[in-house]
VOTIZA-466608 format. One line per 2 residues: number of its first residue (from 1); for each residue x, y, z of C-alpha. Coordinates in Angstrom, 2 decimals. Each point is the difference from the previous one (the first is absolute). Layout:
% residues N
NUM	X:Y:Z  ...
This chain:
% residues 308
1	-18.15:-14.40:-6.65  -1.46:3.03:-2.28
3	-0.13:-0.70:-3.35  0.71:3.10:-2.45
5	-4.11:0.29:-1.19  -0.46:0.01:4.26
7	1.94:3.58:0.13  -2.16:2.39:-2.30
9	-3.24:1.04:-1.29  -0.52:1.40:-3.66
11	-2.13:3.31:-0.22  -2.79:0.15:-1.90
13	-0.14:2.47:-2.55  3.50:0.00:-0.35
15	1.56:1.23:-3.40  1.04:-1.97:-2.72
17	3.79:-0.19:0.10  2.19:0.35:-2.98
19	3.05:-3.20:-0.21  3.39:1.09:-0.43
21	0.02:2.50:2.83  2.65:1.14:2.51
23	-0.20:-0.99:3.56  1.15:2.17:2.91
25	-0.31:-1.60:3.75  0.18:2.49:3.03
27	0.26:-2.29:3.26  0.27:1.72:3.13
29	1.09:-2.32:3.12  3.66:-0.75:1.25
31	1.64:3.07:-0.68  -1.09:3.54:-1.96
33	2.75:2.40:1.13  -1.15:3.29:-1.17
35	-3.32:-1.10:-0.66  1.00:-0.62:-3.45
37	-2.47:-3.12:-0.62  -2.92:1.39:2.40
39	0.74:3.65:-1.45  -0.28:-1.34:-3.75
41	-3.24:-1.93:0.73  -1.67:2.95:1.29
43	1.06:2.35:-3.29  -0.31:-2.32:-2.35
45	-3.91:-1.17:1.23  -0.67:3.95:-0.06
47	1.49:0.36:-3.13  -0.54:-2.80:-2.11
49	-3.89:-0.54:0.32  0.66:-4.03:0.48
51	-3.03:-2.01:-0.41  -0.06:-3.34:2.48
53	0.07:-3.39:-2.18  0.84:-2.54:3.58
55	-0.26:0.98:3.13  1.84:-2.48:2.45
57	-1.32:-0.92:3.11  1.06:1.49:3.38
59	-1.33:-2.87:2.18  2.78:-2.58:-1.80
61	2.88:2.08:-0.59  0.30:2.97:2.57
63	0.96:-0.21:3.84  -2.43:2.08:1.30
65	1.43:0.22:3.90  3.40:0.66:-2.20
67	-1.09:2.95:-2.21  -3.38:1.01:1.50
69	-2.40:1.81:-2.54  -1.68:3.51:1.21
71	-2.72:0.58:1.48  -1.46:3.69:0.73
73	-1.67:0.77:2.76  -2.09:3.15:0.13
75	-0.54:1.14:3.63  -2.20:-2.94:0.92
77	-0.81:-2.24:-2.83  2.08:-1.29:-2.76
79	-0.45:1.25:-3.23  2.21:-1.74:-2.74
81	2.37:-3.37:-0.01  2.56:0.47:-2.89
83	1.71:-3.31:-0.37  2.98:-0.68:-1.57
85	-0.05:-0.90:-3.92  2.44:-2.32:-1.96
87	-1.70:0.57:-3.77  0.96:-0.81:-3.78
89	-1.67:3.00:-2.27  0.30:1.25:-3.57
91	1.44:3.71:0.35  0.98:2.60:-2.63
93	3.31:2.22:-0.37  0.11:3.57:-0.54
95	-0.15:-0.73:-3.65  -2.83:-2.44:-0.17
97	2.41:-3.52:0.25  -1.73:-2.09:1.77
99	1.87:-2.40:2.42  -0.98:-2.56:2.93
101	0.74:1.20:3.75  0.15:-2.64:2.37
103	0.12:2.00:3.52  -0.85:0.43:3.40
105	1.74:-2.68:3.12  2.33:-1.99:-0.13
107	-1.67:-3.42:0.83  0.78:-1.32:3.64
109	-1.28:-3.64:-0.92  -0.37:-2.45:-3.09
111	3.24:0.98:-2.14  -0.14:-2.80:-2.20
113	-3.46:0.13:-0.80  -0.09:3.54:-0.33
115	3.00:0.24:-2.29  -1.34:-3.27:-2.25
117	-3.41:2.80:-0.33  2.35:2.57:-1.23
119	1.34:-2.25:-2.21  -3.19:-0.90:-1.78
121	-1.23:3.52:-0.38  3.69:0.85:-1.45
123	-0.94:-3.38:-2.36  -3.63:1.29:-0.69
125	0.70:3.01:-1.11  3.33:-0.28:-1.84
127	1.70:2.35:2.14  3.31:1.43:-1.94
129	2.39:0.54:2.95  -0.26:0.17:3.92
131	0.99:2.79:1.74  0.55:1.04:3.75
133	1.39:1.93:2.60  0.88:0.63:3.57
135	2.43:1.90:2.58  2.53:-0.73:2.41
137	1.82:2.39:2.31  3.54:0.76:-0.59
139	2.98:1.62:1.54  0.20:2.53:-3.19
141	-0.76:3.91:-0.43  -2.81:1.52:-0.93
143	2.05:2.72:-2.24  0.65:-2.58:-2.52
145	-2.43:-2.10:-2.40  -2.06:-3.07:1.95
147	1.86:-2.63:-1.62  -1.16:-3.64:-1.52
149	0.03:-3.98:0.53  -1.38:-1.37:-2.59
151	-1.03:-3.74:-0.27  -1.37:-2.49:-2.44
153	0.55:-1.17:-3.63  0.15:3.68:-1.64
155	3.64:0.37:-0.12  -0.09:3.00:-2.12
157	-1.50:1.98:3.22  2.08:-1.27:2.37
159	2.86:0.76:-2.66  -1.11:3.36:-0.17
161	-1.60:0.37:3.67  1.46:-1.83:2.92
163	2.54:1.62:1.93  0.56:-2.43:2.60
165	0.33:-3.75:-0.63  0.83:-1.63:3.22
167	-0.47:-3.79:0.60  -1.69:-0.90:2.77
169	-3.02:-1.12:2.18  -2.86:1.51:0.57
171	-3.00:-0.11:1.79  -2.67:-1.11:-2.91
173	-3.34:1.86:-0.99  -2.95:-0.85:-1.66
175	1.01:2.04:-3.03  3.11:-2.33:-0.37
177	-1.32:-2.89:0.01  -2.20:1.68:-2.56
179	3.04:0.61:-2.26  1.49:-2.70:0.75
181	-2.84:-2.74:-1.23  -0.75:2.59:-2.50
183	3.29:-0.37:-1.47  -0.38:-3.75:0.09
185	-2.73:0.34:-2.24  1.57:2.09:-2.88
187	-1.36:3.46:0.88  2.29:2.60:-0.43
189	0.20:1.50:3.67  1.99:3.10:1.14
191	-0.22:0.76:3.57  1.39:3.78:1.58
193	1.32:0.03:3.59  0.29:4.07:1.01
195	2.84:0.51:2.29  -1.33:2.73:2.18
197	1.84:1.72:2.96  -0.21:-1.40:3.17
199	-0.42:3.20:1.89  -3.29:0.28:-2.56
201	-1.74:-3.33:0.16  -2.19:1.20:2.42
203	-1.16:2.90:-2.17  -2.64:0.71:-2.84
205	3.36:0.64:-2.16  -1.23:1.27:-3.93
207	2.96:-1.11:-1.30  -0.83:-3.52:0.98
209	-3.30:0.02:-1.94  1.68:2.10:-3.07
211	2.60:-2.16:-0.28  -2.71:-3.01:0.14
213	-1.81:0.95:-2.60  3.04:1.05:-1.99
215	1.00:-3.29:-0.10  -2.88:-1.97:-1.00
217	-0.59:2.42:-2.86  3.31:-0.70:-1.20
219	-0.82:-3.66:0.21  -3.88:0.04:-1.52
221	0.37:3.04:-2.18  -2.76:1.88:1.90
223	-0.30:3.48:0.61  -1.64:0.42:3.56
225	-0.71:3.77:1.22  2.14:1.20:3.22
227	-0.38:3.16:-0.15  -1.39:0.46:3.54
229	2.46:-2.08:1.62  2.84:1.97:-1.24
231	-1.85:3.33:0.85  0.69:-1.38:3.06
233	3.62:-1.02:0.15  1.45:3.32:0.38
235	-1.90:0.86:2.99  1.30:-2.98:1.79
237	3.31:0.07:-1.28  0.39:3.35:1.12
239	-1.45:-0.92:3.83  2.98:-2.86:-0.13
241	2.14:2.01:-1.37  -0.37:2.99:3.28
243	-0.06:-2.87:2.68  3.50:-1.41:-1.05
245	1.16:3.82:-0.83  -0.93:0.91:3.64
247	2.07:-2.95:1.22  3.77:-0.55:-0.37
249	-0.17:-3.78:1.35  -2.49:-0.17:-2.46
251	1.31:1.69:-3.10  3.62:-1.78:0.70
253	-1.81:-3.29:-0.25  -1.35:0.53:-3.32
255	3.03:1.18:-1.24  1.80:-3.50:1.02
257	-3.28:-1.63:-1.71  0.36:2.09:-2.80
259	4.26:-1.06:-0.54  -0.77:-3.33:0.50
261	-2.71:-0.03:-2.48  1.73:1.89:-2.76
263	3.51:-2.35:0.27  -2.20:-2.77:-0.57
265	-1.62:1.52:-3.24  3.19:0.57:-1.12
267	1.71:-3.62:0.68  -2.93:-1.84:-0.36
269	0.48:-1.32:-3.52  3.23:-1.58:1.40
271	-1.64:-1.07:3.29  -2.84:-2.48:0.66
273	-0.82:2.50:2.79  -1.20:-2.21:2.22
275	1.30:2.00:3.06  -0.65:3.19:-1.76
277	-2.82:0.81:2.27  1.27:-1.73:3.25
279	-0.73:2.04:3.12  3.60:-0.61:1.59
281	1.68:3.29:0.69  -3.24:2.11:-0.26
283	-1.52:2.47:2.68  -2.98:-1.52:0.72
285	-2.81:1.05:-1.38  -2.65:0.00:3.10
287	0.44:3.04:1.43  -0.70:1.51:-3.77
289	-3.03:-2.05:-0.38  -1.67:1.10:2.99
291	0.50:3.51:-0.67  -0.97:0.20:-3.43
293	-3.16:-2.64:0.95  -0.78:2.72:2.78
295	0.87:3.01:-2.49  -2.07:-1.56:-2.32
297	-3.14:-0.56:1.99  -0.25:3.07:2.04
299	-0.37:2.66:-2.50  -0.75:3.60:1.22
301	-3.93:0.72:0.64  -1.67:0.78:-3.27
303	2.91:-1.73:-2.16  -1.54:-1.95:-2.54
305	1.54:-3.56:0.05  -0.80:-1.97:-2.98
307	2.98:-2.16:-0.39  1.71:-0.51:3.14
C-alpha cells in the first residue's frame, strides 16, 4: 500500500510559499461536461504563471492503458512523450494574490493516501479555505445562466449559490473525498458542481470555463483574467444558436428545456426540486447532440475554430 510521501517529488528550486493562502483544486477525471475543469486548467496555467512546488508521480496514481499519455510521431521517429501531470504550484492572480493550484488528473489509484498528502500540504501551509469545481451534463438550456451545486461547510455560498439541492447518490470522485476528509479536519471547503447542458458536454463550451472561474473567485476573492475565453463565447454561441435556428425539432426542444427550466426558478424556493431536472417527458436530446457535435466539428474550410 502507497504511503502519502510514496506519491510525489518536491522540486528543487521551488519558491518560498507564503501561509495563509487560498487553495484552488482543478481535477479532471469522471466527468468535465463542457470542459469546464480541463478548459480552466489550460487558461489558468497560461495565465497565471504557476510555479511547480510537488509534482506527483504518474507511475502510482495514473492508469496509463486507461488515459494513455501522447506521444508524437514525426514521419518515422518519435519526437516528444508529453505525459500527463497531477502538480501542486504557487500561482498568481491578475492582481498579484498569490494562491496554491493543485491540478492536472484525477488520480486512478491510492485515494486515501493521496488525499492524507493533500491534507498535510493544506496543514503545512495554513491554507485559508479549499476550493473546487467540476461539471455534469444536464437536461437544461443553454439560453439561460449555467446554474450551481454547491457543497461543503460554506453555507453562505450555497445560501447564495446553489440552485439545485437534491438528495441523493452519486458516483464518488477523488475531489470528494477530498472535501469530504477536508471537512473532517476543520478546513473550510466549498465545492462548485456546473450544471452544463447535456446536448453540450461534449463541447469546448466557454461558458463552462467562465462560469468556473466565476465561481472560485467568488469563493477565494481572486481576480483571474478571461478575457480570451469570453472573446470566444459569442462565436460559439452564435454557431449553436444557427444549428437549432435551422432546425424546428431542434429549436422546439429547447423551448420545452427552456419552460421547464424557468418554472423551476420560479417554484424552486418552495420546492426541494429534486425532479426539477428529470428527463421524463423530454424530446430526447440525441439527435441534437449529434448535430451540433457534427456542426461543431466540421467548420467550413478556412474557418478558424478556436473553441469548438
Amino acid at each position: 500500500m502507497a504511503s502519502s510521501a510514496d506519491l510525489y517529488q518536491s522540486i528543487a528550486g521551488a519558491p518560498d510559499v507564503p501561509t495563509g493562502l487560498p487553495l484552488v483544486i482543478l481535477l479532471t477525471g469522471f466527468t468535465d461536461a463542457g470542459n469546464a475543469v480541463s478548459g480552466l486548467i489550460d487558461h489558468v496555467h497560461a495565465t497565471t504563471g504557476p510555479q511547480t512546488l510537488v509534482a506527483f508521480d504518474n507511475d502510482v496514481l495514473l492508469d496509463y492503458r486507461a488515459r494513455r499519455p501522447v506521444i508524437v510521431f514525426d514521419q518515422d521517429h518519435l519526437t516528444e512523450f508529453r505525459p500527463a501531470r497531477l502538480e501542486l504550484a504557487l500561482a498568481h492572480d491578475a492582481l498579484g494574490q498569490p494562491f496554491l493550484l493543485l491540478s492536472g488528473y484525477e488520480p486512478d489509484f491510492a485515494w486515501n493516501a493521496f488525499t492524507a498528502a493533500v491534507v498535510g500540504f493544506v496543514d503545512a501551509f495554513q491554507v485559508t479555505a479549499v476550493s473546487w469545481v467540476h461539471s455534469i451534463a444536464m437536461p437544461v438550456p443553454h439560453t439561460r445562466p449555467l446554474g450551481t451545486t454547491v457543497s461543503g461547510n460554506r453555507r453562505d455560498l450555497a445560501a447564495a449559490h446553489s440552485v439545485w439541492r437534491p438528495r441523493t447518490q452519486v458516483p464518488a470522485t477523488a475531489g470528494h473525498l477530498l472535501e469530504y476528509r477536508l471537512i473532517e479536519h476543520d478546513v473550510r471547503v466549498a465545492g462548485f458542481v456546473l450544471l452544463v447542458p447535456h446536448y453540450l458536454a461534449d463541447t469546448e463550451y466557454p461558458d463552462t470555463v467562465l462560469a468556473a472561474a466565476d465561481r472560485l473567485m467568488i469563493a477565494t476573492g481572486l481576480v483571474l483574467r478571461m478575457d480570451e475565453v469570453q472573446d470566444g463565447r459569442e462565436e460559439f454561441l452564435t454557431r449553436v444558436e444557427e444549428q437549432v435556428h435551422a432546425s424546428e425539432e431542434l429549436t422546439q426542444m429547447v423551448h420545452t428545456l427552456e419552460r421547464r427550466y424557468d418554472a423551476y426558478m420560479a417554484g424552486r424556493d418552495e420546492d426541494d426540486g429534486d425532479g426539477a431536472f428529470d428527463e421524463r417527458d423530454l424530446p430526447s436530446a440525441d439527435e441534437l447532440a449529434a448535430e451540433l457535435e457534427r456542426y461543431l466539428a466540421n467548420r467550413r474550410p478556412g474557418e478558424e475554430d478556436k473553441h469548438g
